[in-house]
mmCIF file as Biopython writes it, N, C-alpha, C and O atoms, coordinates in Angstrom:
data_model
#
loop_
_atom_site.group_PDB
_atom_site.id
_atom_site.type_symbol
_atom_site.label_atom_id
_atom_site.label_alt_id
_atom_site.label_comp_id
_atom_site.label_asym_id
_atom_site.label_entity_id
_atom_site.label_seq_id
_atom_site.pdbx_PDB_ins_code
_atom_site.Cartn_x
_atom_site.Cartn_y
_atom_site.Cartn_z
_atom_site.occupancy
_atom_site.B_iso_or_equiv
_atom_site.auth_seq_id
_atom_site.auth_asym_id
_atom_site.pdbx_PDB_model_num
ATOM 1   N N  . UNK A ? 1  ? 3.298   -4.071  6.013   1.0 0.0 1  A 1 
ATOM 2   C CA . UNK A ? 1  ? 3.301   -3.827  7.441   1.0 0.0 1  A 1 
ATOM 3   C C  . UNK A ? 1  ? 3.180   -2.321  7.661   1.0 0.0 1  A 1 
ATOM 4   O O  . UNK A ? 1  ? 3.940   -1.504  7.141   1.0 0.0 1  A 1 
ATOM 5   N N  . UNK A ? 2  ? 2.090   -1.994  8.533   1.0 0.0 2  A 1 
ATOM 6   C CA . UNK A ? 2  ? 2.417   -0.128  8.779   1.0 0.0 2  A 1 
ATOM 7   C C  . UNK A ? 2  ? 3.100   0.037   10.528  1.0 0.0 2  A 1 
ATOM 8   O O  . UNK A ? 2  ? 2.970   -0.506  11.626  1.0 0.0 2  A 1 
ATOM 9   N N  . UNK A ? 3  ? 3.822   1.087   9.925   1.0 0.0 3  A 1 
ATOM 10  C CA . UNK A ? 3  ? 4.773   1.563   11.279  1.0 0.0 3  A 1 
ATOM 11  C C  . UNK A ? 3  ? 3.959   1.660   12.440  1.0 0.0 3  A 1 
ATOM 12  O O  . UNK A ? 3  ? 4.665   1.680   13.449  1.0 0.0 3  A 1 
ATOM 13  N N  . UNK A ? 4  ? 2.480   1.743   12.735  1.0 0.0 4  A 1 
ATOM 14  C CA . UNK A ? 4  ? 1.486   2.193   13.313  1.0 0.0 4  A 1 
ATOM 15  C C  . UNK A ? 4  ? 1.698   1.230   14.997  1.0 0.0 4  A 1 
ATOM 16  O O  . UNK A ? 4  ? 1.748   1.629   16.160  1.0 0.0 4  A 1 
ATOM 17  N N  . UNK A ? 5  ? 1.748   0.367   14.608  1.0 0.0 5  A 1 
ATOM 18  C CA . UNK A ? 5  ? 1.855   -1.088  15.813  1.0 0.0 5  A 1 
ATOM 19  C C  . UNK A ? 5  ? 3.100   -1.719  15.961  1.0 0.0 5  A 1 
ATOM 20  O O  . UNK A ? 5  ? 3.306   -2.785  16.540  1.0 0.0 5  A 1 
ATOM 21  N N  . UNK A ? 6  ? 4.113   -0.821  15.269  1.0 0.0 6  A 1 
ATOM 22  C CA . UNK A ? 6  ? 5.990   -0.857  15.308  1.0 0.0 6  A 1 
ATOM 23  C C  . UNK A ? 6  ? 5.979   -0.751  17.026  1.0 0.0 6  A 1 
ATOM 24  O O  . UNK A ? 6  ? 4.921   -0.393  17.543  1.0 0.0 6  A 1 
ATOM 25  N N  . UNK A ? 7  ? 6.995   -1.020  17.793  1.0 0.0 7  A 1 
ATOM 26  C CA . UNK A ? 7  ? 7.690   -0.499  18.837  1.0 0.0 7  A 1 
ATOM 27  C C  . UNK A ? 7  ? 9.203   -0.449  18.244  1.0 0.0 7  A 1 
ATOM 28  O O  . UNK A ? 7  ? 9.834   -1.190  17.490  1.0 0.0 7  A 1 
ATOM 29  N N  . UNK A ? 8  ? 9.553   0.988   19.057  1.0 0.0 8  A 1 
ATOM 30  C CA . UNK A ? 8  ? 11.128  1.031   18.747  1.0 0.0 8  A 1 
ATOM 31  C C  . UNK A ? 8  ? 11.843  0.473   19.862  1.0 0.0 8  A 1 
ATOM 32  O O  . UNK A ? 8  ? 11.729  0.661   21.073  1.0 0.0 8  A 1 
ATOM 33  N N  . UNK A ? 9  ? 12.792  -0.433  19.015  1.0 0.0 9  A 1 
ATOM 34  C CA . UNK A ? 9  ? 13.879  -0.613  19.919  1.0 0.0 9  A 1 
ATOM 35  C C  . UNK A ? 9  ? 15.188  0.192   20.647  1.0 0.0 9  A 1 
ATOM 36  O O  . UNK A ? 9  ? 16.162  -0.400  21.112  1.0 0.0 9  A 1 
ATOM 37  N N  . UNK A ? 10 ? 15.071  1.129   20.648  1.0 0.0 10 A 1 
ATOM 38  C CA . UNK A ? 10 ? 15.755  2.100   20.851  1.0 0.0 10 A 1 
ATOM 39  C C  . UNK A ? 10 ? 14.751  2.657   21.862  1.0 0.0 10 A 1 
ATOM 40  O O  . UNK A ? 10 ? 15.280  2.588   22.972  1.0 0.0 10 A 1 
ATOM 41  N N  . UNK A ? 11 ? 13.608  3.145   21.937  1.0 0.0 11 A 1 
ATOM 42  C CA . UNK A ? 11 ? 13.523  3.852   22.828  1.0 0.0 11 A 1 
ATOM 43  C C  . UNK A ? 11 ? 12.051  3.265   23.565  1.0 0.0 11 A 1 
ATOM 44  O O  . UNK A ? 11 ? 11.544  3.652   24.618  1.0 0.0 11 A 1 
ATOM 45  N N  . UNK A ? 12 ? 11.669  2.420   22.819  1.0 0.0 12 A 1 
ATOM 46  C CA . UNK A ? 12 ? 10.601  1.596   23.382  1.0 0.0 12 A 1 
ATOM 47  C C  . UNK A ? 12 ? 9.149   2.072   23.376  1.0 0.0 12 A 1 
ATOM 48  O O  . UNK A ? 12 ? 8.279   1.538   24.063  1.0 0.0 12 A 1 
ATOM 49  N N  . UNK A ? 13 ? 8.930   3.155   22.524  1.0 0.0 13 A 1 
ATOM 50  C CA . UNK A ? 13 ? 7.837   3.638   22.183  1.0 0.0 13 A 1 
ATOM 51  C C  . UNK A ? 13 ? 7.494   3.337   21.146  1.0 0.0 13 A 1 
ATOM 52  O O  . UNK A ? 13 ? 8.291   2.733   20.428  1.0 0.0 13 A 1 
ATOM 53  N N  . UNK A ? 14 ? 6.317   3.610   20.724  1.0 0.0 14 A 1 
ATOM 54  C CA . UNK A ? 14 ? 5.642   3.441   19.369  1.0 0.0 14 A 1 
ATOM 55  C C  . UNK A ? 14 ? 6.562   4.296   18.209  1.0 0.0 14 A 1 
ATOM 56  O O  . UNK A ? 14 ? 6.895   5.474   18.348  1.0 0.0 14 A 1 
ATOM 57  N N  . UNK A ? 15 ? 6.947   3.313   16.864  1.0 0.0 15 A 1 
ATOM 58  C CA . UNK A ? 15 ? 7.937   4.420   15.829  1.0 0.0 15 A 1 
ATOM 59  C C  . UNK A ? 15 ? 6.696   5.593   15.258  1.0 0.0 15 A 1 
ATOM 60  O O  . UNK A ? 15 ? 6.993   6.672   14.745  1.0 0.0 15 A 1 
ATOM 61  N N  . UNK A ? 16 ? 5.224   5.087   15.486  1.0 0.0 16 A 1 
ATOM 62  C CA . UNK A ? 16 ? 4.431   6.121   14.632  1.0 0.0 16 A 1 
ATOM 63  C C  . UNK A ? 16 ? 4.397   7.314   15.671  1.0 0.0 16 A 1 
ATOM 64  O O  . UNK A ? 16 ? 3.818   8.295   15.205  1.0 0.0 16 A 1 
ATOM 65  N N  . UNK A ? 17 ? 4.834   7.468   16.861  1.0 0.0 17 A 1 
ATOM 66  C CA . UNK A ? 17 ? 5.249   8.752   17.466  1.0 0.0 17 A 1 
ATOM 67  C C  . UNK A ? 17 ? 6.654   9.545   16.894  1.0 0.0 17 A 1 
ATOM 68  O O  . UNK A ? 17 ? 6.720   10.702  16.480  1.0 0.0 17 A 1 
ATOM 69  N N  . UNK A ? 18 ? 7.474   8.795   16.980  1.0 0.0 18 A 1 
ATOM 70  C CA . UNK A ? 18 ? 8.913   9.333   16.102  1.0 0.0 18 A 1 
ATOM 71  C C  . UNK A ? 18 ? 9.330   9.964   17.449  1.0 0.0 18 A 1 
ATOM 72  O O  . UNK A ? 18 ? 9.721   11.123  17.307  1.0 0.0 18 A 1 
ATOM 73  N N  . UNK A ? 19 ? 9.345   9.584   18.504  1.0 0.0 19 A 1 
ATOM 74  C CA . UNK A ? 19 ? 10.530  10.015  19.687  1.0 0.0 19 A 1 
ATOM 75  C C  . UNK A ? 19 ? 11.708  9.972   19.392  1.0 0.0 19 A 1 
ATOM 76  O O  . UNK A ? 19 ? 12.029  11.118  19.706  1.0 0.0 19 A 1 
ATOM 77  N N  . UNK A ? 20 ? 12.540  9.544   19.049  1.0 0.0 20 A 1 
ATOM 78  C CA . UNK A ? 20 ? 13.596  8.703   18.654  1.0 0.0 20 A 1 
ATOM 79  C C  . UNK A ? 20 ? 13.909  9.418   17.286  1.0 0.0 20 A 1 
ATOM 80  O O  . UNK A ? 20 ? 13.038  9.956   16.603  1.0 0.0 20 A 1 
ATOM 81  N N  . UNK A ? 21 ? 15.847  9.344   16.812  1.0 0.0 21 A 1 
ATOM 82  C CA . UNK A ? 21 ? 16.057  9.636   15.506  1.0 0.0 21 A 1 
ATOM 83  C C  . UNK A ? 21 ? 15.641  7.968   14.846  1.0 0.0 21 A 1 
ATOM 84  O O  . UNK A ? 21 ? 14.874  7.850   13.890  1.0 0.0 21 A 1 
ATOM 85  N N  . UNK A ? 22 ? 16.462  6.447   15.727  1.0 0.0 22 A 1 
ATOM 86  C CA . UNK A ? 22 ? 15.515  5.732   14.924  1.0 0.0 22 A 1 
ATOM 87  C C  . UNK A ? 22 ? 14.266  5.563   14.559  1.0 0.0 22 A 1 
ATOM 88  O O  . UNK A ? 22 ? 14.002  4.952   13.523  1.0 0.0 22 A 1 
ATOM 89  N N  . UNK A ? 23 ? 13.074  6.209   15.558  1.0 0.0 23 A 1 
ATOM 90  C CA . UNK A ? 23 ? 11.639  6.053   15.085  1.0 0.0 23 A 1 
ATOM 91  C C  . UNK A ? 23 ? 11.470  6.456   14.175  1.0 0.0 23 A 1 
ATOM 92  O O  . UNK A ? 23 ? 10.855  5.860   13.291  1.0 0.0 23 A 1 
ATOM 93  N N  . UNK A ? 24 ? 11.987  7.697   14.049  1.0 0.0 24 A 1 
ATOM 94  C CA . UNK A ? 24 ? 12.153  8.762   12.863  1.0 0.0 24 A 1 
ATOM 95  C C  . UNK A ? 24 ? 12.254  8.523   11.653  1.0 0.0 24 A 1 
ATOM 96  O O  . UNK A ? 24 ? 11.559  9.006   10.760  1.0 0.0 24 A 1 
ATOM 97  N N  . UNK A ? 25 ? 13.480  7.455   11.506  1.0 0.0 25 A 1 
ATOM 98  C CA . UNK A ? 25 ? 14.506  6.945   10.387  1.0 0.0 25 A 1 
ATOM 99  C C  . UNK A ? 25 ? 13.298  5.936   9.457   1.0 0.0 25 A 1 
ATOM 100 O O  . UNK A ? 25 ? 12.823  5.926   8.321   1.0 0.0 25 A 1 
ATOM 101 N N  . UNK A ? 26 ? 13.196  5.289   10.499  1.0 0.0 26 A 1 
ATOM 102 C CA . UNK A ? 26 ? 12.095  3.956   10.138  1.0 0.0 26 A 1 
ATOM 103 C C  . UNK A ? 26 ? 10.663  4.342   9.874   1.0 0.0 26 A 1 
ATOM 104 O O  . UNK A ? 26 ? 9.994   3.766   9.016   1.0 0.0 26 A 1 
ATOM 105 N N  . UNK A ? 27 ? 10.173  5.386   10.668  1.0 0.0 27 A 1 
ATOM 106 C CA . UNK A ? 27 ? 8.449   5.409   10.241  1.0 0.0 27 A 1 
ATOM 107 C C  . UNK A ? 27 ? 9.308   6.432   8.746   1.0 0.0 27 A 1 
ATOM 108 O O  . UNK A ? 27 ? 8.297   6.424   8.043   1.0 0.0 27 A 1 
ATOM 109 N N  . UNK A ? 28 ? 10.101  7.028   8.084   1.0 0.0 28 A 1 
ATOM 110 C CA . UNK A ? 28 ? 10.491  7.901   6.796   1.0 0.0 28 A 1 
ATOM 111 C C  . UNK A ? 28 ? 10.648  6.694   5.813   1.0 0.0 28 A 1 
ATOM 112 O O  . UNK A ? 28 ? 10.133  6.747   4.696   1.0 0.0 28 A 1 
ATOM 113 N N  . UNK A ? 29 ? 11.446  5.480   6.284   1.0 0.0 29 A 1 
ATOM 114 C CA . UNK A ? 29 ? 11.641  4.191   5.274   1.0 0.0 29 A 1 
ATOM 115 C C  . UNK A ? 29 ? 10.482  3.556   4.946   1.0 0.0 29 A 1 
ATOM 116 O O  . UNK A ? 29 ? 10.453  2.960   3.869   1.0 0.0 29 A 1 
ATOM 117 N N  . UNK A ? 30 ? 9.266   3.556   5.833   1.0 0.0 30 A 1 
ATOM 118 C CA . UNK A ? 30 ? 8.304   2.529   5.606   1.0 0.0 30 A 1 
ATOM 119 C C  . UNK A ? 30 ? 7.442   3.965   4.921   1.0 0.0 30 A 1 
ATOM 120 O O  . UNK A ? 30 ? 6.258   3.756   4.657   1.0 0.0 30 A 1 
ATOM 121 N N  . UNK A ? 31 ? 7.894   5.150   4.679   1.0 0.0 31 A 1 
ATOM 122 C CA . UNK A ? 31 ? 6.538   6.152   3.972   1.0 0.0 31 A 1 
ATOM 123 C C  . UNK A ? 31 ? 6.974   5.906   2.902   1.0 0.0 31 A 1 
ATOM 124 O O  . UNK A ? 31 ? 6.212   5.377   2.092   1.0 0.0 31 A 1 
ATOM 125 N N  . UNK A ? 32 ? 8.428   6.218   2.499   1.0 0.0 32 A 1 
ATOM 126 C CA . UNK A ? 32 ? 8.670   5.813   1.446   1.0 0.0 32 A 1 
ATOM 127 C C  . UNK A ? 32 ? 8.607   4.783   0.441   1.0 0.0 32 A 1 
ATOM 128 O O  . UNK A ? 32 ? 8.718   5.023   -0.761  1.0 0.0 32 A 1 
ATOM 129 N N  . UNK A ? 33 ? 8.381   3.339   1.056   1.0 0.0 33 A 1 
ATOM 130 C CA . UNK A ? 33 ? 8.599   2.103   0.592   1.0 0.0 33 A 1 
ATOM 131 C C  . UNK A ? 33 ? 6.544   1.788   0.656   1.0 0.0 33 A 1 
ATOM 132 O O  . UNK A ? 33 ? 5.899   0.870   0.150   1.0 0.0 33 A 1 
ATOM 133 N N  . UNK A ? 34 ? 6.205   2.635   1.244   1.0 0.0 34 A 1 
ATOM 134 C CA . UNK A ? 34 ? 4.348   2.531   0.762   1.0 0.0 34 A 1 
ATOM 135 C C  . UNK A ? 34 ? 4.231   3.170   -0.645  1.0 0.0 34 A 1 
ATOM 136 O O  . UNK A ? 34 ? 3.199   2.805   -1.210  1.0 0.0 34 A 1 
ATOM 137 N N  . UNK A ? 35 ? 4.948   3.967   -1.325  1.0 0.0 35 A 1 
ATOM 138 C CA . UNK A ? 35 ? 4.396   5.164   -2.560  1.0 0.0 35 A 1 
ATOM 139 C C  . UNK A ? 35 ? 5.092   4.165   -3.708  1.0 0.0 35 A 1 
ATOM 140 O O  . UNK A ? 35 ? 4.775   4.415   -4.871  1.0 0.0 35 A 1 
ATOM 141 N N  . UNK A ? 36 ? 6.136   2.910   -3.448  1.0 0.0 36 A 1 
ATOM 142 C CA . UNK A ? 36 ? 6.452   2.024   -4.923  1.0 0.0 36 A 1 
ATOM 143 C C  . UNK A ? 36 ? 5.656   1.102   -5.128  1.0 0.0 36 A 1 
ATOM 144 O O  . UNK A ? 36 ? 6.099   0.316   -5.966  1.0 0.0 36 A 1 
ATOM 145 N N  . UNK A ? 37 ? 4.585   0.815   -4.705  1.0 0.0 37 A 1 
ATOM 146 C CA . UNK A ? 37 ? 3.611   -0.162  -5.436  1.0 0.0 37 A 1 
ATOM 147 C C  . UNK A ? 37 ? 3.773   0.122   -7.071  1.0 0.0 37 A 1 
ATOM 148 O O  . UNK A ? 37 ? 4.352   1.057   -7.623  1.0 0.0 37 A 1 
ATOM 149 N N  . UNK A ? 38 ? 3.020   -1.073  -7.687  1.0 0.0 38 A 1 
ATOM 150 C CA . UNK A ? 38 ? 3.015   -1.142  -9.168  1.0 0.0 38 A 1 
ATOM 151 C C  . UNK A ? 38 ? 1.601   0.055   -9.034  1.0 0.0 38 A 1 
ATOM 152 O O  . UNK A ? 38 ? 1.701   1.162   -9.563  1.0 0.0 38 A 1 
ATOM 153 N N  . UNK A ? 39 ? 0.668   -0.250  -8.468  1.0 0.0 39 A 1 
ATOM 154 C CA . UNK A ? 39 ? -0.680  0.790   -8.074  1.0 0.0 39 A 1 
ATOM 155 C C  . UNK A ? 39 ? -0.745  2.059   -7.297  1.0 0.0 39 A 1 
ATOM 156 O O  . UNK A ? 39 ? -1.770  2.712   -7.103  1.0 0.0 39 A 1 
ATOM 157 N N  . UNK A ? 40 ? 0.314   2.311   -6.921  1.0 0.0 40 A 1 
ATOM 158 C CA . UNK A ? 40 ? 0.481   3.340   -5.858  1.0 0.0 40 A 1 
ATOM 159 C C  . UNK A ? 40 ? 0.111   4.783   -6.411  1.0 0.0 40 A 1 
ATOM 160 O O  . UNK A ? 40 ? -0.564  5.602   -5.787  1.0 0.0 40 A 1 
ATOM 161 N N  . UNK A ? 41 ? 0.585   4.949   -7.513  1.0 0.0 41 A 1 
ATOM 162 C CA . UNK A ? 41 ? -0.097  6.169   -8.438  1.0 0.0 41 A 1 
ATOM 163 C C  . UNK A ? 41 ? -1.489  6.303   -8.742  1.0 0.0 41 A 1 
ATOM 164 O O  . UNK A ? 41 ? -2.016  7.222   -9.367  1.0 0.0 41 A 1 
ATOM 165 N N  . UNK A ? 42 ? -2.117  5.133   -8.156  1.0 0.0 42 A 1 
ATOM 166 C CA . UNK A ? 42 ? -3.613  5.265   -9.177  1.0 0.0 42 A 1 
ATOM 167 C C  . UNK A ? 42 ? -4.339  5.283   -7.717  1.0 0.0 42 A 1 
ATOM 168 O O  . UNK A ? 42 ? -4.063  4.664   -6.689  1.0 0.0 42 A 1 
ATOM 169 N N  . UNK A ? 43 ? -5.938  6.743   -8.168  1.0 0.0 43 A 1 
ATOM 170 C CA . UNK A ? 43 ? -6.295  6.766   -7.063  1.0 0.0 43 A 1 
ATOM 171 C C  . UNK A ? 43 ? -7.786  6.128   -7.087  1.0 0.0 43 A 1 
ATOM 172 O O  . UNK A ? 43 ? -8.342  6.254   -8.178  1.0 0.0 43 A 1 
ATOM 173 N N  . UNK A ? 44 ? -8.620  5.388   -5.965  1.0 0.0 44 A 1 
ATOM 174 C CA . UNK A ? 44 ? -9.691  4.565   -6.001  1.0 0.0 44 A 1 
ATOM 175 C C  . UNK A ? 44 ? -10.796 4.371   -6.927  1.0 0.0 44 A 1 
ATOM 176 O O  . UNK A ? 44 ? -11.539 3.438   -7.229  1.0 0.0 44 A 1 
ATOM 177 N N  . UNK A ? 45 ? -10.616 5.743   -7.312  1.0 0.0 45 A 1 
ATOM 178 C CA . UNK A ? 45 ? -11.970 5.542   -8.761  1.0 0.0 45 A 1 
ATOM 179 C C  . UNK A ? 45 ? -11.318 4.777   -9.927  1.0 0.0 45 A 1 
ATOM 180 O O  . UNK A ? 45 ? -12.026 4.007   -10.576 1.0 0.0 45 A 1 
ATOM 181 N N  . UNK A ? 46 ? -9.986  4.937   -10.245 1.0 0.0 46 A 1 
ATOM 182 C CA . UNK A ? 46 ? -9.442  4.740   -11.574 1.0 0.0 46 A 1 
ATOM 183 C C  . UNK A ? 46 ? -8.854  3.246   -10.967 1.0 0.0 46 A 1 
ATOM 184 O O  . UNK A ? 46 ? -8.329  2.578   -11.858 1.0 0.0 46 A 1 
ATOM 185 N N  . UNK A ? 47 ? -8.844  2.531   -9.469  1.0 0.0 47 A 1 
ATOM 186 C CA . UNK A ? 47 ? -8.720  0.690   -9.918  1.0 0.0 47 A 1 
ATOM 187 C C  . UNK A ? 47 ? -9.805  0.238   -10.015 1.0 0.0 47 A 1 
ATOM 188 O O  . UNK A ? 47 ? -9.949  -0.878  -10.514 1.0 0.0 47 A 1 
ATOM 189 N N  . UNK A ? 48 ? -11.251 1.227   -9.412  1.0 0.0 48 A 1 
ATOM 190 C CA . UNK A ? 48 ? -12.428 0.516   -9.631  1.0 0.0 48 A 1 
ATOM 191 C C  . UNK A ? 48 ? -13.092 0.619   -11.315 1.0 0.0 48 A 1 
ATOM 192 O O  . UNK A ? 48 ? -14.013 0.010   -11.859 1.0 0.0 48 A 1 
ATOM 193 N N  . UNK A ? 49 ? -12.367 1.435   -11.688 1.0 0.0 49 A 1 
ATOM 194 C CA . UNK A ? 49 ? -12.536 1.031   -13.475 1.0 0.0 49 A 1 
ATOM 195 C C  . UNK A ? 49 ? -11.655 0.127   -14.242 1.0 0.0 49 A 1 
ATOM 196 O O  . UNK A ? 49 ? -11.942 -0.283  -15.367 1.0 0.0 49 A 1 
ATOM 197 N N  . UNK A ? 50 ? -10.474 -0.200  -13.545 1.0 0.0 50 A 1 
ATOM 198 C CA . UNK A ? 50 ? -9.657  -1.120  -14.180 1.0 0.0 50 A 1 
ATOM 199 C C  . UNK A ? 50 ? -10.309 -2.267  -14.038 1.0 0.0 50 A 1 
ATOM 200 O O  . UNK A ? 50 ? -10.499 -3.120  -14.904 1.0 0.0 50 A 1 
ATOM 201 N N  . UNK A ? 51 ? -10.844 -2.275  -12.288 1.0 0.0 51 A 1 
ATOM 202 C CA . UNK A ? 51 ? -11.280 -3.940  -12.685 1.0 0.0 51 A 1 
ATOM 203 C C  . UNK A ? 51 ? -12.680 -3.935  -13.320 1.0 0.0 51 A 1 
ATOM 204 O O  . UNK A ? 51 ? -12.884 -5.051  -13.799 1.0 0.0 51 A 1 
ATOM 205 N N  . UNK A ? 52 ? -13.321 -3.429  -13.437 1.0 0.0 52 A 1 
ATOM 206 C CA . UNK A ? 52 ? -14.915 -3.432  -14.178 1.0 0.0 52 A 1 
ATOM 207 C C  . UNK A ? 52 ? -14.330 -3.726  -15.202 1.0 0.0 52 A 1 
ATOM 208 O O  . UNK A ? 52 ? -15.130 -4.461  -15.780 1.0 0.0 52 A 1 
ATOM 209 N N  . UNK A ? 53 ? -13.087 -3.597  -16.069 1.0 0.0 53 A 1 
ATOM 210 C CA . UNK A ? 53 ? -12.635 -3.212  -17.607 1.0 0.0 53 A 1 
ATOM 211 C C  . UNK A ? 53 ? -11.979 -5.067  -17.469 1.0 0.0 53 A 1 
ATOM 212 O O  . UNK A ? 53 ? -12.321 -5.997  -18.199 1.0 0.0 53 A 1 
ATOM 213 N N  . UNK A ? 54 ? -11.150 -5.110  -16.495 1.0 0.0 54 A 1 
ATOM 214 C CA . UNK A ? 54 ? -10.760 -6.468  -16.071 1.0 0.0 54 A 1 
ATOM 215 C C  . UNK A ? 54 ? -12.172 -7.539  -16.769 1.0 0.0 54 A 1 
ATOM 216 O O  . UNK A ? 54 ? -12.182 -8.061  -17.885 1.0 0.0 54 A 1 
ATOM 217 N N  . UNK A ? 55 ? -13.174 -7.616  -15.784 1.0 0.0 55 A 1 
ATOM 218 C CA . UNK A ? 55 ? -14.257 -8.422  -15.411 1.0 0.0 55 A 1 
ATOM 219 C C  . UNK A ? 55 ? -14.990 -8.323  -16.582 1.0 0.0 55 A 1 
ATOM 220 O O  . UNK A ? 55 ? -15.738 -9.293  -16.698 1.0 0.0 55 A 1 
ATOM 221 N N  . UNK A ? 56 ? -15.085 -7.399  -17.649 1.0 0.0 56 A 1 
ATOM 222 C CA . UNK A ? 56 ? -15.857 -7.114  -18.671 1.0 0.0 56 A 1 
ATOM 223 C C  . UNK A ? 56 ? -14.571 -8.186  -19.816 1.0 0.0 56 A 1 
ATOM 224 O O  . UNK A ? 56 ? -15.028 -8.909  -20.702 1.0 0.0 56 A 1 
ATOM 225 N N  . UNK A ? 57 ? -13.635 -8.126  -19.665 1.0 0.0 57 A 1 
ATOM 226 C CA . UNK A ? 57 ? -13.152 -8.769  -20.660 1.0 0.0 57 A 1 
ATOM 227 C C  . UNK A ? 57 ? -12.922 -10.570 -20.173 1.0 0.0 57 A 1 
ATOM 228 O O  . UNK A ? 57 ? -12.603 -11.510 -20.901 1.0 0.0 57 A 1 
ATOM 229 N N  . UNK A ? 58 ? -13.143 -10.562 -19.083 1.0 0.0 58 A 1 
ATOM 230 C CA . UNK A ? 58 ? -12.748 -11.635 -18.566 1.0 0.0 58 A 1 
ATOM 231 C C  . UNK A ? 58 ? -14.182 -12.386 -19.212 1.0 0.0 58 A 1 
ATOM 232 O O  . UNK A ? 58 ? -14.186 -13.386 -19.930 1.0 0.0 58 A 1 
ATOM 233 N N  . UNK A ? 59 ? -15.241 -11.701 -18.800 1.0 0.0 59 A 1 
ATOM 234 C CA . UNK A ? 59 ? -16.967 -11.865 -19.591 1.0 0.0 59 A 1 
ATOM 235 C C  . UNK A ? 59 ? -17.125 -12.566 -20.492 1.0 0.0 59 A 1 
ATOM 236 O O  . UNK A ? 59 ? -17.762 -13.580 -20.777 1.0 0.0 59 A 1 
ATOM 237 N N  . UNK A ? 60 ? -16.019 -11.458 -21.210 1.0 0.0 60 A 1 
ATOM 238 C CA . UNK A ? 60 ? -16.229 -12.026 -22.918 1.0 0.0 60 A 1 
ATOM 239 C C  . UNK A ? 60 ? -15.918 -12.920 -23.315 1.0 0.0 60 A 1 
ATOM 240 O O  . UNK A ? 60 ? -16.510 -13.759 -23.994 1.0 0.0 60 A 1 
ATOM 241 N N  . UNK A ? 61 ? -14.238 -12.823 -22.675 1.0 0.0 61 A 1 
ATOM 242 C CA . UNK A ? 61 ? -13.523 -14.469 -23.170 1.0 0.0 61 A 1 
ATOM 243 C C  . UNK A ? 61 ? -14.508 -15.499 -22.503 1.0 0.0 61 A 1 
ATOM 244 O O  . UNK A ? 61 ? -14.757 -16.396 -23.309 1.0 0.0 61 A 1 
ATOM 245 N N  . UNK A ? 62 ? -15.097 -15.654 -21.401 1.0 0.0 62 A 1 
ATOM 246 C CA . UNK A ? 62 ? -15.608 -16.663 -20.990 1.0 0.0 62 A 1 
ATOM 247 C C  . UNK A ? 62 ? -16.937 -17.123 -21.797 1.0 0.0 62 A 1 
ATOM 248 O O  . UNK A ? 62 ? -17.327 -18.290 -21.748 1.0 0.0 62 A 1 
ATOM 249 N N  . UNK A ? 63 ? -17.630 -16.076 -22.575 1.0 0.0 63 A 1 
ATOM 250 C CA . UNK A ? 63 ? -18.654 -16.036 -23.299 1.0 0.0 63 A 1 
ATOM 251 C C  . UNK A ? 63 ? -18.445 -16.343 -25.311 1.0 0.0 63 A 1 
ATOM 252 O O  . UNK A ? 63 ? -19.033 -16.460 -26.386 1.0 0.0 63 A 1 
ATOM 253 N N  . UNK A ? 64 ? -17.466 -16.333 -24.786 1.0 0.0 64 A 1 
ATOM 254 C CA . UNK A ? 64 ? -17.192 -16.876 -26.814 1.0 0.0 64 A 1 
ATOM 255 C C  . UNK A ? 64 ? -16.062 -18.419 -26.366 1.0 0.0 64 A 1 
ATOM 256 O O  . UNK A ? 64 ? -15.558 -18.999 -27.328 1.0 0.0 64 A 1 
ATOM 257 N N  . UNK A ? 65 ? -15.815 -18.855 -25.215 1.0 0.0 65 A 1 
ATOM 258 C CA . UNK A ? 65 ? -15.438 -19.524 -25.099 1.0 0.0 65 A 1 
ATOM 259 C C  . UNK A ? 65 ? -16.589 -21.274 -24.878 1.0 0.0 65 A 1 
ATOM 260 O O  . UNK A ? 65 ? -16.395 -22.448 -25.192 1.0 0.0 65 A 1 
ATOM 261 N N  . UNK A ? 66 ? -17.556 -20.642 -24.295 1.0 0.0 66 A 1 
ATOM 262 C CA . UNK A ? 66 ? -19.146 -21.189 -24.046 1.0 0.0 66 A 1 
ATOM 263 C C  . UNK A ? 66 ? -19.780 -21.797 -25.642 1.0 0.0 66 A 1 
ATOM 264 O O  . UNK A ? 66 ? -20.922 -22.250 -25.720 1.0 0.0 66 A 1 
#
């Protein structure tokens, strides 16, 4: 979920403005809780080689399995 289309209950604005110490609190919990993915470290070139590396082995097994 991104904070983007949040409303705060507290002050009834959008949390991706951060009016509010809760908007505040909450759009800081949801930045934080985006960077623990298992992938979150890896940047777009290096998953588009994982899966080519994926699909190339997936290939093979399917090709000695044939």
């Amino acid at each position: 979920m991104t904070y983007d289309r949040l409303v705060c209950a507290n002050c009834a604005s959008p949390v991706s403005e951060g009016r509010c110490r809760v908007c505040r609190a909450v759009r800081q919990q949801m930045l934080e809780e985006q960077g623990q993915g298992p992938l979150a470290g890896m940047n777009p070139a290096m998953l588009i080689a994982l899966m080519v590396v994926l699909l190339a082995a997936l290939a093979l097994v399917a090709h000695q399995t044939a």
